[in-house]
DOPA-592466 format. One record per residue: residue number from 0; chain; x, y, z of N, C-alpha, C, O in turn. Coordinates in steps of 0.001 Angstrom, whole numbers, plus 500000, padded with zeros to 6 digits. Example, Ala and Ser with C-alpha at 12.3 -4.5 7.8 and 13.67 -1.06 7.14 Angstrom:
residues 2
(pt 0 A (513190 494310 507800) (512300 495500 507800) (513200 496700 507800) (514236 496681 508465));
(pt 1 A (512850 497750 507080) (513670 498940 507140) (512900 500030 507870) (513409 501138 508039));
This chain:
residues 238
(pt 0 A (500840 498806 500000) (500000 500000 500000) (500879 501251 500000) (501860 501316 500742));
(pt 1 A (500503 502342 499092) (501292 503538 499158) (500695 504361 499524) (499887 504927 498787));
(pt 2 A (500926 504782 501045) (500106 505350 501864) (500753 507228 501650) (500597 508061 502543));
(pt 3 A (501350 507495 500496) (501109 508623 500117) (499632 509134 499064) (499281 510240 498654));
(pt 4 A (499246 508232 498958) (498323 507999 498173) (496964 508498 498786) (496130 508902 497975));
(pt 5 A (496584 508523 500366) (495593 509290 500966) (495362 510829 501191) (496158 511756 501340));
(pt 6 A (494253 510783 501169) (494258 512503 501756) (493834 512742 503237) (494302 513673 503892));
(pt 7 A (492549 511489 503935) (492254 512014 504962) (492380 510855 505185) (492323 509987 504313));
(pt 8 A (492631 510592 506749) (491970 509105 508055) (490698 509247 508615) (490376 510428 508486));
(pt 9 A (490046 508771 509030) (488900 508496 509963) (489557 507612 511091) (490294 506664 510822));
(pt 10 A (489267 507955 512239) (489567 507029 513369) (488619 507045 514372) (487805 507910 514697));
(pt 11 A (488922 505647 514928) (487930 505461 515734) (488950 505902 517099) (490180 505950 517090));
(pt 12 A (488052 506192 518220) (489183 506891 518985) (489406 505928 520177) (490503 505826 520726));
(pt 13 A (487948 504998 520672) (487902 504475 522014) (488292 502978 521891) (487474 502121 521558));
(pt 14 A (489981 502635 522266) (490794 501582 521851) (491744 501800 520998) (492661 500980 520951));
(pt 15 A (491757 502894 520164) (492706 503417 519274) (493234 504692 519726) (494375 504827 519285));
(pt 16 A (492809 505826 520532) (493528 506835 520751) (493528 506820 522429) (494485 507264 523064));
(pt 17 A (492266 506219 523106) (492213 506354 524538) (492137 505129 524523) (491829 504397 523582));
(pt 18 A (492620 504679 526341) (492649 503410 526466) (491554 503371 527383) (491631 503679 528573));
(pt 19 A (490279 502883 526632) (489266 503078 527234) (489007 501557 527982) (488140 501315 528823));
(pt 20 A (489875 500742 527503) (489281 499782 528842) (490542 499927 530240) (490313 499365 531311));
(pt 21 A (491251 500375 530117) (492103 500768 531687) (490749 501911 531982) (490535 501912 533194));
(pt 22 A (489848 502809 531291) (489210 504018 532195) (488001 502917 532343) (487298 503727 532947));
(pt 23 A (487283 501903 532303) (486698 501248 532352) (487118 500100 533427) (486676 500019 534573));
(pt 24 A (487411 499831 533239) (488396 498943 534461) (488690 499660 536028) (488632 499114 537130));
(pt 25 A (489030 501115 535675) (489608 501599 536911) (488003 501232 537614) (487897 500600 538666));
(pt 26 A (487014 501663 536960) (485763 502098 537634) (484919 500660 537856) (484017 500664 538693));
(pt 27 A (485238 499319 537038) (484546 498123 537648) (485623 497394 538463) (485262 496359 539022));
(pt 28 A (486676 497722 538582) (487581 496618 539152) (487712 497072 541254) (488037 496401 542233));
(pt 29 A (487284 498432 541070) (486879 498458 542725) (485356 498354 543092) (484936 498252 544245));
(pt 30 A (484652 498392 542056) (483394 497937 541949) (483109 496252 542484) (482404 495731 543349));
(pt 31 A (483961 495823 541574) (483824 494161 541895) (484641 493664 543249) (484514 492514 543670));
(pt 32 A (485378 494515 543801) (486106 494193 545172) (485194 494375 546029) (485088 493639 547010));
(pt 33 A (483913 495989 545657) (483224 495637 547342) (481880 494858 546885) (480813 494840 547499));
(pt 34 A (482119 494358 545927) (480503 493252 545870) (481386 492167 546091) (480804 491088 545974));
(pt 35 A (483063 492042 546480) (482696 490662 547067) (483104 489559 545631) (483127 488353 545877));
(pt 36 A (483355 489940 544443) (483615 489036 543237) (484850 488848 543443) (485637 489666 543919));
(pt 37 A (485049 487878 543132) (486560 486752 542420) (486907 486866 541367) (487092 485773 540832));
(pt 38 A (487223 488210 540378) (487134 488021 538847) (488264 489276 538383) (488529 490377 538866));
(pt 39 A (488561 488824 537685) (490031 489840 536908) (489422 491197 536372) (488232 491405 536136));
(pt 40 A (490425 492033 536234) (489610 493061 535409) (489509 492188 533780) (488686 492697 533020));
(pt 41 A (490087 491249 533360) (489786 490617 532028) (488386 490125 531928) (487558 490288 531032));
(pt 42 A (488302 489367 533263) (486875 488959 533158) (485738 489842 532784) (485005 489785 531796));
(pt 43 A (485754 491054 534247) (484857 492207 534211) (484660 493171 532561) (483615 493709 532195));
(pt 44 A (485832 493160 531886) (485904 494037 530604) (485294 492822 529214) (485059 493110 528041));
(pt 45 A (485178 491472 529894) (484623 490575 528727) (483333 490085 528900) (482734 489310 528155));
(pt 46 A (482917 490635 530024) (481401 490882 530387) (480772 492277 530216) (479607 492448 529855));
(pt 47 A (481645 493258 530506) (480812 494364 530235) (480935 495062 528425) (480197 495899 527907));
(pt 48 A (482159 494326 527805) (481896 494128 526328) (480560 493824 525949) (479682 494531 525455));
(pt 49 A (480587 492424 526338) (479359 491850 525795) (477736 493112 526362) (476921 493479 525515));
(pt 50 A (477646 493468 527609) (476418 494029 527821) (476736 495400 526697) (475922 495722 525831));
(pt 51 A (477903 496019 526883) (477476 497069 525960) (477002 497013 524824) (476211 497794 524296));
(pt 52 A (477606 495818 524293) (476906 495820 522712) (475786 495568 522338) (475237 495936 521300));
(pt 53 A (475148 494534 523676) (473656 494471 523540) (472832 496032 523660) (471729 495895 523132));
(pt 54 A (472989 497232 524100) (472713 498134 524789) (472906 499452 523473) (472181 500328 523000));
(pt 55 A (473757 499158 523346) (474111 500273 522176) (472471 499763 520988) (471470 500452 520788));
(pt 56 A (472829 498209 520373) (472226 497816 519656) (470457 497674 520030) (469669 497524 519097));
(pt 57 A (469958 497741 521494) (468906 498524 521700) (468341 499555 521891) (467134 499578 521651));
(pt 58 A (468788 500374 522227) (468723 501856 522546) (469910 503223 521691) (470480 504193 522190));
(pt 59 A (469891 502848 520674) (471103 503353 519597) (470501 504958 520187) (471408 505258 520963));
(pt 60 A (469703 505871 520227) (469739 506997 520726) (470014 507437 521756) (470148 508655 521876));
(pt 61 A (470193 506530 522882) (470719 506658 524171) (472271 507457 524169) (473262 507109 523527));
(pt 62 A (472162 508431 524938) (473691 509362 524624) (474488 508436 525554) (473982 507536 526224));
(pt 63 A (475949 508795 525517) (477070 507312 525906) (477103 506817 526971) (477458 505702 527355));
(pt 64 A (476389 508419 527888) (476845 508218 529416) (475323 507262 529737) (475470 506357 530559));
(pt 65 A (474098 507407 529212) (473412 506209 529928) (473795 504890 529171) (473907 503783 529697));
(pt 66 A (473938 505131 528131) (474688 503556 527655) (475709 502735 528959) (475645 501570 529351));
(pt 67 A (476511 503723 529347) (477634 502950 529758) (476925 502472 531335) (476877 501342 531819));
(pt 68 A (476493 503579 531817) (475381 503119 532681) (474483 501691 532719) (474309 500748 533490));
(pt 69 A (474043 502118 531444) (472967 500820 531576) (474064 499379 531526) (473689 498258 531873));
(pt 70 A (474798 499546 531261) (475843 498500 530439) (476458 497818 532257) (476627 496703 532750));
(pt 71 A (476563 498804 532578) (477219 498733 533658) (476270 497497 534633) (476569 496493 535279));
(pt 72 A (475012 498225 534306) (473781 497446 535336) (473940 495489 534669) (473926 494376 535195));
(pt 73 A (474065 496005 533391) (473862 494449 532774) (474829 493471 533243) (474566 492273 533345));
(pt 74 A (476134 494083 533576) (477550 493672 533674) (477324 492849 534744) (477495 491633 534825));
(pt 75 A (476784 493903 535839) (476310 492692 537553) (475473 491824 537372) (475602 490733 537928));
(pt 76 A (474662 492032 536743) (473277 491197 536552) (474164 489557 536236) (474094 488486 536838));
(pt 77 A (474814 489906 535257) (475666 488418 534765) (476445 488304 535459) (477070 487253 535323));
(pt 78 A (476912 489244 536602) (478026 488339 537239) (477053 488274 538339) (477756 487782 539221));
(pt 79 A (476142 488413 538749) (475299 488078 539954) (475781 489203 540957) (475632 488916 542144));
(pt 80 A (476141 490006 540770) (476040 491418 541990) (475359 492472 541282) (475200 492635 540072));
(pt 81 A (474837 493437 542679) (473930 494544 542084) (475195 495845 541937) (476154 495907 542706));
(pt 82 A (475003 496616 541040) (475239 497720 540594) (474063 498929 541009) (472944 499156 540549));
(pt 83 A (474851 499576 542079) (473867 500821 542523) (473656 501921 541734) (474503 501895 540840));
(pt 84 A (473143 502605 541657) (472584 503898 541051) (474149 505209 540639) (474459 505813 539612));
(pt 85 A (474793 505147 542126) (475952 505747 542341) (476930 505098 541374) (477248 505822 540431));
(pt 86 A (477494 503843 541411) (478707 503396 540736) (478351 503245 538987) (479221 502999 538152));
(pt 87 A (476830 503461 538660) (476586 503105 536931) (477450 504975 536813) (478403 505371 536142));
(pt 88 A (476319 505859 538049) (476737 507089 537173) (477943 507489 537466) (478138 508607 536989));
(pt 89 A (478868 507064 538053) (480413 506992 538115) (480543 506491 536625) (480544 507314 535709));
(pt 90 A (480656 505076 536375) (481058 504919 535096) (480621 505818 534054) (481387 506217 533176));
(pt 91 A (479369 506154 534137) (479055 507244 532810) (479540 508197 532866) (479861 508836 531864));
(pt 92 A (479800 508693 534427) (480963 510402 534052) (482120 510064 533692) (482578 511024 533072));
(pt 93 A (483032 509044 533738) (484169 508795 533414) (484788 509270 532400) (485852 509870 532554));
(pt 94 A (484306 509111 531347) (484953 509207 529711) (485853 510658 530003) (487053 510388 529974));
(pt 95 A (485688 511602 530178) (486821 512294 530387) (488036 511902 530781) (489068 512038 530124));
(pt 96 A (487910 511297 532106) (489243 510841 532458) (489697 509459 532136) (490636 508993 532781));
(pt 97 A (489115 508751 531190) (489964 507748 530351) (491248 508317 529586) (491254 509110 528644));
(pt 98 A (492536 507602 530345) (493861 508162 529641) (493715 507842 528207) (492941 506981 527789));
(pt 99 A (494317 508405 527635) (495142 508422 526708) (496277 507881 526354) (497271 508295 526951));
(pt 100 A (496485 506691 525175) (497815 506178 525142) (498633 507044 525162) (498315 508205 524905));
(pt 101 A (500072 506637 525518) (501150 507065 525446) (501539 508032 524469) (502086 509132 524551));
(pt 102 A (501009 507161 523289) (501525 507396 522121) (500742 508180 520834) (501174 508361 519695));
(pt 103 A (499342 508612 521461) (498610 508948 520465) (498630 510702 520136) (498228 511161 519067));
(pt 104 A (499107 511445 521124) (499037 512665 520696) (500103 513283 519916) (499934 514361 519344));
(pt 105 A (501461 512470 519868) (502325 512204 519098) (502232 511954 517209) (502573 512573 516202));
(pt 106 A (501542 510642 517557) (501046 510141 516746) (500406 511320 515476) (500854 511725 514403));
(pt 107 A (498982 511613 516369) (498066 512700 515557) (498524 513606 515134) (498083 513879 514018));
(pt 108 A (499410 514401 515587) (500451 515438 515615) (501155 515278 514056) (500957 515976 513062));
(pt 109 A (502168 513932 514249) (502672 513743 512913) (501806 513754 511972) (501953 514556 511050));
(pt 110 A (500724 512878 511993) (499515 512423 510750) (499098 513708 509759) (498964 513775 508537));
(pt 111 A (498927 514862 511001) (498042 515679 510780) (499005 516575 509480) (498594 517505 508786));
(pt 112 A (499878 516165 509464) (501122 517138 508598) (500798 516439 507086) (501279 517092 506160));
(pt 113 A (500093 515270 506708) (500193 514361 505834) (499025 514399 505450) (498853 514410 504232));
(pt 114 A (497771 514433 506400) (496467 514078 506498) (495316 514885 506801) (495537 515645 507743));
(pt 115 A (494144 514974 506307) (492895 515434 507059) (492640 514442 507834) (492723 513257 507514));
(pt 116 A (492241 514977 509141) (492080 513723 510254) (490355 513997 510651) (489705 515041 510605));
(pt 117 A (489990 512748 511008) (488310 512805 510714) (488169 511739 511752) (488593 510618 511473));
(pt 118 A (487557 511985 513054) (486792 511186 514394) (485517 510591 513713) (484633 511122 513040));
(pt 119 A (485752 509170 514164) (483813 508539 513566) (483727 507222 515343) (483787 506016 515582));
(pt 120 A (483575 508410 516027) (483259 507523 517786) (481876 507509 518266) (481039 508355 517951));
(pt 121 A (481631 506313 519196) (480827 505841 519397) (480262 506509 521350) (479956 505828 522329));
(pt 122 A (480340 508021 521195) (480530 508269 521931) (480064 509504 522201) (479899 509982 521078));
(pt 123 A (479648 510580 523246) (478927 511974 522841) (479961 512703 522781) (481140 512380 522929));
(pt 124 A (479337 514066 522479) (480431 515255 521677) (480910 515554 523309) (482124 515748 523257));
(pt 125 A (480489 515655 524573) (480749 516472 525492) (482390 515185 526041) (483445 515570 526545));
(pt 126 A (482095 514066 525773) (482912 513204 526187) (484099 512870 525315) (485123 512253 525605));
(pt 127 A (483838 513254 524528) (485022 513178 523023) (485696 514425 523667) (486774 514227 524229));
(pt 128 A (485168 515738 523651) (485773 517363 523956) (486397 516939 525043) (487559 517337 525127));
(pt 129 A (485910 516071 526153) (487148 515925 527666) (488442 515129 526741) (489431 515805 526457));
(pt 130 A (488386 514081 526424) (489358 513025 525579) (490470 514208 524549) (491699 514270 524507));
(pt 131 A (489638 514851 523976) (490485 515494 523270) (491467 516268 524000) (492598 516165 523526));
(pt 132 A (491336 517178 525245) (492180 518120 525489) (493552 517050 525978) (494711 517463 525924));
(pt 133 A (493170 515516 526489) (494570 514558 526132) (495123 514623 524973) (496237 515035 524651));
(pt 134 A (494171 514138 524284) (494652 514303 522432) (495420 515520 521875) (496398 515530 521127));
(pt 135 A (494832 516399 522348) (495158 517675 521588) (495123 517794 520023) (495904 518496 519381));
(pt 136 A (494176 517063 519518) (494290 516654 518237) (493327 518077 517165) (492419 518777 517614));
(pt 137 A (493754 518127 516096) (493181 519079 515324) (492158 518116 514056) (492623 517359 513203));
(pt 138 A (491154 518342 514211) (490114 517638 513352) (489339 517788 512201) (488483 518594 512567));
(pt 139 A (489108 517506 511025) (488675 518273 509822) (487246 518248 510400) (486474 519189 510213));
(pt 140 A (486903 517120 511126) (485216 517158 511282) (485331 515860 512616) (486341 515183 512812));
(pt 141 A (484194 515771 513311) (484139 514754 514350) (482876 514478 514182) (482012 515332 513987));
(pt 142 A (482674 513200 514250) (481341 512486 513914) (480792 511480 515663) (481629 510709 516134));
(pt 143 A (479995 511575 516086) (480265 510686 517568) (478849 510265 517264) (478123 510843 516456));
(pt 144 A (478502 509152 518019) (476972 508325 517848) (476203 509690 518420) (475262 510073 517726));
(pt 145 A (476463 510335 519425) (475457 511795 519737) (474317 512050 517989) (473136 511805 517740));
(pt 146 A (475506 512660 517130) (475409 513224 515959) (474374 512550 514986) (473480 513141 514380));
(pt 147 A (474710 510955 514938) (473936 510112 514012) (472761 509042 514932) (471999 508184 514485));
(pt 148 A (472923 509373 515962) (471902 508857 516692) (472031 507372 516801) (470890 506961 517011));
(pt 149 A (473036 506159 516751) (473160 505117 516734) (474471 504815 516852) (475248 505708 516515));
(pt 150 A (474904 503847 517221) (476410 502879 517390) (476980 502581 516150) (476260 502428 515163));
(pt 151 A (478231 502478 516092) (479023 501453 514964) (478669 499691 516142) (478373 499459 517314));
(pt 152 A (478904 499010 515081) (478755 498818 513564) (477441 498935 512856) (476863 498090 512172));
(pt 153 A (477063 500244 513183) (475539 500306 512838) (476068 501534 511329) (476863 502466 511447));
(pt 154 A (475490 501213 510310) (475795 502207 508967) (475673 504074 509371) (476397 504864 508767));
(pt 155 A (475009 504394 510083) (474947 505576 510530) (476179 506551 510955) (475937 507756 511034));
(pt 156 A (477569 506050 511247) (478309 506782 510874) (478774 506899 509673) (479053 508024 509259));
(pt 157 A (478906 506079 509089) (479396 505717 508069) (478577 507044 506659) (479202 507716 505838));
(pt 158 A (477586 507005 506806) (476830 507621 506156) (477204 508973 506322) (477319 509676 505318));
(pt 159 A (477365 509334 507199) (477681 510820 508065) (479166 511464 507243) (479489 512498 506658));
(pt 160 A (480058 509590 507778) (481351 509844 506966) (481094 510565 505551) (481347 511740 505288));
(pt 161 A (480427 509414 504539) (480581 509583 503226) (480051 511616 503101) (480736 512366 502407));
(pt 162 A (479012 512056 503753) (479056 513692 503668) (480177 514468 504336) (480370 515588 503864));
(pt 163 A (480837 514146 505192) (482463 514555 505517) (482700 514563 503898) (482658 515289 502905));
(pt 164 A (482955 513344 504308) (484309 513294 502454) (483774 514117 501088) (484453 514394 500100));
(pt 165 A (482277 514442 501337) (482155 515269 500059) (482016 516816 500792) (482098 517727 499968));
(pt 166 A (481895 517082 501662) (481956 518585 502318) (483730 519275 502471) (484201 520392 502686));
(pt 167 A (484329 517809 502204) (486150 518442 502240) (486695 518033 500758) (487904 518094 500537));
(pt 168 A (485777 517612 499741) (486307 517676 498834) (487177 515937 498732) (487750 515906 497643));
(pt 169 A (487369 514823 499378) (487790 513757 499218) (486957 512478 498981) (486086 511918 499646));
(pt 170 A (487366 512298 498147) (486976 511208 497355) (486785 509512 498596) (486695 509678 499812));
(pt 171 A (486774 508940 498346) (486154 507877 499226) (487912 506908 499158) (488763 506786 500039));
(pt 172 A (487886 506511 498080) (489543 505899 497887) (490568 506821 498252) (491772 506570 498313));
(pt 173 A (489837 508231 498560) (491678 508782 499326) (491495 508654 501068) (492338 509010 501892));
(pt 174 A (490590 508243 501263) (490631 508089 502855) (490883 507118 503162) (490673 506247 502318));
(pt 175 A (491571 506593 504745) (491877 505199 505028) (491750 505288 506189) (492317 506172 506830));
(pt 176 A (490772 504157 506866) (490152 504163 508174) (491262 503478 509319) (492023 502523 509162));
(pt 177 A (491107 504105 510183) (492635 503679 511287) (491467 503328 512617) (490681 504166 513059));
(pt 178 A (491592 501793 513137) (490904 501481 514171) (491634 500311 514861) (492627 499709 514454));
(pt 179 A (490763 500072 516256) (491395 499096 517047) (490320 497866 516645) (490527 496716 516257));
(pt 180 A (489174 498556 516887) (488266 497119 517022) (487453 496525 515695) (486622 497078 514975));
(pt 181 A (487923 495409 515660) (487345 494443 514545) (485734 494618 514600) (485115 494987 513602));
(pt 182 A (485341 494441 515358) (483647 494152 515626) (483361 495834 515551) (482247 496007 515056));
(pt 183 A (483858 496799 515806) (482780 498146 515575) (483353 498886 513959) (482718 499766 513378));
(pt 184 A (484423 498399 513546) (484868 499446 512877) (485546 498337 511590) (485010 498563 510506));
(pt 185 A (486242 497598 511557) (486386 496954 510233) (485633 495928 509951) (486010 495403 508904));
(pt 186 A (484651 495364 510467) (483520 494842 509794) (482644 495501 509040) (482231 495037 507977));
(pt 187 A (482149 497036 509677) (481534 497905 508716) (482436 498255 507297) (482232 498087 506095));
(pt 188 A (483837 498991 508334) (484814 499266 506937) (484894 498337 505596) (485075 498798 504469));
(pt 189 A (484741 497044 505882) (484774 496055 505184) (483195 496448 503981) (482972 497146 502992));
(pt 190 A (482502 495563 504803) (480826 496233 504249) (480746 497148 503205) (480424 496967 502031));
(pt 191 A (481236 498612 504062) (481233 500014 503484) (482501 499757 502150) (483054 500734 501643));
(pt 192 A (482717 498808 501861) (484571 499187 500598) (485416 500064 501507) (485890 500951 500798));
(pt 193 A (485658 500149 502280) (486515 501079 503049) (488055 500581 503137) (488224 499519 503737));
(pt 194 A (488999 501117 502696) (490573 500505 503387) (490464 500737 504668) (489575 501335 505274));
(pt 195 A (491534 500168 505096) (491586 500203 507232) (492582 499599 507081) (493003 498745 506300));
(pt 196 A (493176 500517 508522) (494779 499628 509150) (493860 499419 510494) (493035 500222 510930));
(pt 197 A (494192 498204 511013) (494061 497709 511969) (495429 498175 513330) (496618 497867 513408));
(pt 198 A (494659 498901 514097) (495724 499442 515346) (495662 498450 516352) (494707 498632 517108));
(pt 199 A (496569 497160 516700) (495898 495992 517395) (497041 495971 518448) (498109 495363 518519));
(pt 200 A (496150 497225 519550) (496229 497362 520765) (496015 496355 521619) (495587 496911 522630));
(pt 201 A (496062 495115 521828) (495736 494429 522469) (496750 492695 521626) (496520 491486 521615));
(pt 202 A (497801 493570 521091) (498552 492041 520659) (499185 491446 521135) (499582 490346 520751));
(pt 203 A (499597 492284 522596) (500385 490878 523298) (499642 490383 524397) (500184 489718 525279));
(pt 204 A (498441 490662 524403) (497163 489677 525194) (496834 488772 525022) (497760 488406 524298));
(pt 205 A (496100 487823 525081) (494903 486841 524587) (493602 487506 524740) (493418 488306 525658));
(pt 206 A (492604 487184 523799) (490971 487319 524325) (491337 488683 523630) (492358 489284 523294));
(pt 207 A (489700 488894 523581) (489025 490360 522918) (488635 491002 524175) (487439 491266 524054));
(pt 208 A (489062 491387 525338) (488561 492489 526706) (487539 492973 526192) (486718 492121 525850));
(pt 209 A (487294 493904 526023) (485666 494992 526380) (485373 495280 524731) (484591 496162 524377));
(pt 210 A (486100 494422 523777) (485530 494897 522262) (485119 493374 522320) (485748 492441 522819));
(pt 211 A (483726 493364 521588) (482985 492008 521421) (483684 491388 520656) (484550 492106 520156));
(pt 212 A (483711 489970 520205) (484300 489559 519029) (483780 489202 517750) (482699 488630 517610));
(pt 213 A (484618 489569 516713) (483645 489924 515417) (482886 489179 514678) (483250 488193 514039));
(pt 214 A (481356 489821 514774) (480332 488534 513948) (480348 488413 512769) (479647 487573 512204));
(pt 215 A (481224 489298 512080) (481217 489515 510249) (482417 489347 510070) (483390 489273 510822));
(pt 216 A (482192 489267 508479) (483491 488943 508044) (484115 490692 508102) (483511 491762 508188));
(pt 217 A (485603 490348 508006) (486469 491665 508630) (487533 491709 507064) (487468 490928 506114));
(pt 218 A (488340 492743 507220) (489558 492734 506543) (489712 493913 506817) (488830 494676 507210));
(pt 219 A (491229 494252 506575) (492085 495316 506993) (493089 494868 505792) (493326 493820 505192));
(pt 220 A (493758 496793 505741) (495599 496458 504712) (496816 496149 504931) (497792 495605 504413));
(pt 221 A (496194 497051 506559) (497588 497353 507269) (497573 496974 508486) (496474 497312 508926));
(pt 222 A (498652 496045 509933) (498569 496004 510795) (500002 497071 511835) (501217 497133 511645));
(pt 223 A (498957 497864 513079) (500314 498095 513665) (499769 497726 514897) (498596 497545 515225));
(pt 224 A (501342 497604 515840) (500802 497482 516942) (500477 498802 517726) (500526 498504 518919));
(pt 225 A (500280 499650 517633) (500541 500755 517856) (500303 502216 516911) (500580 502137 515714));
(pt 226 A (499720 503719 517535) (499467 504556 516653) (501247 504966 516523) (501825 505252 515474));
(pt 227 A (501608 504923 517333) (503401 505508 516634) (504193 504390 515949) (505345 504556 515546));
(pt 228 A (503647 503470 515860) (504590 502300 514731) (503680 502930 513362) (504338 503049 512328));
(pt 229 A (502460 503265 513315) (501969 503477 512176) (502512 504977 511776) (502969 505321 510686));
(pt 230 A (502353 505700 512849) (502975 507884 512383) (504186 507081 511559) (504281 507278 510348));
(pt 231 A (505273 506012 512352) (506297 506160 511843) (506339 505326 510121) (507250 505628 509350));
(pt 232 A (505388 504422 509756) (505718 504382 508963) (504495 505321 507799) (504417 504984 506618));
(pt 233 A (503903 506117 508191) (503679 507286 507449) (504721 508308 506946) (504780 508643 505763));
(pt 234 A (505525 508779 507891) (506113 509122 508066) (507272 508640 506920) (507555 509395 505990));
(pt 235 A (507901 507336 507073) (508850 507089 506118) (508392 506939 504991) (509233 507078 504104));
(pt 236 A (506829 506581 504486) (506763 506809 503129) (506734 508392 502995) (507150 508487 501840));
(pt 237 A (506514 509702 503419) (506668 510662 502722) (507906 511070 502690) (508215 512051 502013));
């Protein structure tokens, strides 16, 4: 792939720019100490995967913070402890203070010299704006489920995307989608004809943590482990 060849990225941000299951984790893993559970934060993030996706995929207008809420409630339900009123809306204020990789404001920084950079998150605008001032990232446009009223892998960003790309003037083959998770973002990409590098944050793990695992068929061009293994080889093709 001759990745001088793009004009803009789309990225997904939650798993690819924030490490949203450490800000997820911080908030069930003392959760599950005073109910008394026996279970890893791996466990807790491969249960509350699974409730979110049921949750998104019922209530797609629900803004993120009762999603994560409700998600939260589902999470005990399957592990057999209750989730109070207090600790769901802890998790839903969170998204601000989900860090930020190491490596991503770096990252964006370089891209942005090469690239129109374009957010397509599953997430509201007020909670993206906390994330960003980590990021510090400069954006041609930001798209969040708030905007289109539904989740990836639901077509509704996607759609949103394709009026980005004609409101900046780029064509559909000069953009290339940069994500972590198989199940929200290159199964659609796939679907949609979309290129995608796969950012596979999670390669020296086992198991899929808090991203479901993918019910469609997938493909990607490019793998990194990392957004600065990818700046850098942006970077060396220009």
């Amino acid at each position: 792939m001759d990745l001088t060849t793009f004009k803009a990225l789309s990225f997904d941000c939650y798993g690819t720019l924030i490490d949203w299951e450490a800000g997820i984790a911080a908030v069930l893993s003392p959760w599950a100490r005073s109910a008394g559970l026996s279970v890893s934060d791996e466990e807790l993030l491969l249960a509350y995967g699974r409730a979110e996706s049921a949750v998104q995929a019922a209530t797609p207008g629900a803004l993120y913070p009762e999603v994560l809420a409700a998600a939260f409630r589902r999470t005990g339900e399957a592990l057999g402890a209750e989730v109070s009123d207090s600790w769901a809306a802890r998790l839903g204020a969170s998204v601000p203070d989900w860090p930020a990789f190491a490596d991503s404001a770096d990252a964006l920084a370089r891209l942005a010299s090469h690239y129109q950079l374009i957010i397509l998150s599953n997430v509201h605008r007020d909670g993206f704006a906390g994330s960003n001032r980590q990021l510090r990232g400069e954006f041609a446009a930001i798209v969040t489920a708030e905007d289109v009223g539904a989740y990836k892998p639901a077509e509704n960003h996607f759609r949103a995307l394709d009026r980005t790309l004609e409101s900046l003037g780029i064509e559909r083959s000069e953009l290339l989608h940069v994500a972590q998770s198989l199940f929200h973002d290159h199964v659609p990409a796939r679907r949609e004809g979309l290129r995608s590098v796969w950012i596979n944050r999670r390669h020296d793990r086992p198991g899929w943590g808090a991203t479901p695992e993918p019910s469609g068929e997938f493909s990607y061009d490019l793998e990194f482990g990392s957004m600065g293994e990818f700046a850098d080889a942006v970077d060396k093709a220009f």
